[in-house]
TIDO-813794 format. One record per residue (C-alpha): residue in one letter; x negated, y, z negated. Coordinates in steps of 0.25 Angstrom, whole numbers, padded with zeros to 4 digits, always signed. Layout:
BEGIN
aXYZ;...
# end
This chain:
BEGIN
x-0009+0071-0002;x-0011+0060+0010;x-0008+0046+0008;x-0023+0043+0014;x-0029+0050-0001;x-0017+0044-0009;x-0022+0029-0002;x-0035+0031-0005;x-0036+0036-0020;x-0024+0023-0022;x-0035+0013-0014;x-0047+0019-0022;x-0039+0018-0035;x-0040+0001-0034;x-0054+0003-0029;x-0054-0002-0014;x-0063+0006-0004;x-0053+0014+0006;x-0055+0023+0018;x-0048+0028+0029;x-0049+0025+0043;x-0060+0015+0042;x-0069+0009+0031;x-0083+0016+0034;x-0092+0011+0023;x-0096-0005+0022;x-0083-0012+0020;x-0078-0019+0006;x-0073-0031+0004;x-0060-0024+0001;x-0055-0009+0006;x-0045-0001+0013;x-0044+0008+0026;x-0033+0019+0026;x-0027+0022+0040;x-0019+0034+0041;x-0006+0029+0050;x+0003+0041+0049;x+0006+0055+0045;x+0019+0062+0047;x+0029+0072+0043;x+0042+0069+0039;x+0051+0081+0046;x+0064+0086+0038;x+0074+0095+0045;x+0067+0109+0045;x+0054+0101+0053;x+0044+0102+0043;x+0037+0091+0037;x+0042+0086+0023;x+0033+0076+0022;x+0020+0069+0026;x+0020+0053+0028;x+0009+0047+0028;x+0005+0032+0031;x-0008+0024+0031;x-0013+0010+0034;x-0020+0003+0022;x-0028-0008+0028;x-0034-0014+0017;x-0046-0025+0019;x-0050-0034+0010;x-0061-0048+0010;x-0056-0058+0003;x-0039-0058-0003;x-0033-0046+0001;x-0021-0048-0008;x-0025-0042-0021;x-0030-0029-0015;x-0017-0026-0005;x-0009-0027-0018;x-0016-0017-0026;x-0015-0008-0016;x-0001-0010-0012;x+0002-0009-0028;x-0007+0004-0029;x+0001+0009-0017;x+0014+0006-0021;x+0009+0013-0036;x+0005+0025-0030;x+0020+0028-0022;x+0015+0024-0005;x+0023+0017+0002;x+0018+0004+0008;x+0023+0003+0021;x+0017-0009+0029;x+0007-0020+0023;x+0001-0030+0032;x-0009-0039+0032;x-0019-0040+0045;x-0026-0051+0045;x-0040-0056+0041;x-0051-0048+0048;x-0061-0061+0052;x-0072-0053+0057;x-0071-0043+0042;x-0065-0054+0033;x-0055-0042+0028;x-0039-0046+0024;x-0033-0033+0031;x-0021-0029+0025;x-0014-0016+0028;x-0005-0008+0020;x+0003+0004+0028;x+0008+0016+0018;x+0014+0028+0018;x+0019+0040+0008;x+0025+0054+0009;x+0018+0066+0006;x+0027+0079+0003;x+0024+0090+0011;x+0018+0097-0001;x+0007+0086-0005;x+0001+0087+0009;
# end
């Protein structure tokens, strides 16, 4: 399991175009980038890993109100057990005229689901 596929089938599920990295295909008015932030280890006394963190940046772009889609997604999240651990608005891209609003989550993965 990797937080990256559990984004994107939760994403698709509410029908809004995702990738990861970078939007390759004519952009919609609405869609959301995935950005991998950070993967570790968690290490236990006997120095083997117990479990795998994962984190990723949701920056989510959106023409026209941006409020409506950030909250079905931070309600799917918080549905589907990842924990939300920055949201923050960027700003209003003049030259795009996208809302960006990023969402910064993480989960745990057992050793055994990797």
């Amino acid at each position: 399991m990797s937080l990256l596929s559990d984004l994107k089938s939760i994403i698709s599920s509410l029908d809004i175009p995702v990738e990861t990295g970078a939007f390759t295909s004519s952009a919609p008015d609405l869609y959301i980038v995935l950005v991998p932030l950070v993967d570790e280890f968690e290490l236990h006394a006997d120095n083997q890993p117990g479990v795998d963190i994962q984190s990723v940046r949701m920056s989510l772009y959106a023409k026209g109100s941006y409020t409506k889609p950030k909250n079905r997604v931070i309600k799917a999240l918080i549905g589907a057990g990842i924990t939300i651990t920055n949201r923050q608005y960027i700003g209003f891209e003049q030259d795009t005229k996208y809302h960006h609003y990023n969402i910064d989550v993480e989960n745990v993965y057992e050793m055994e689901e990797i």
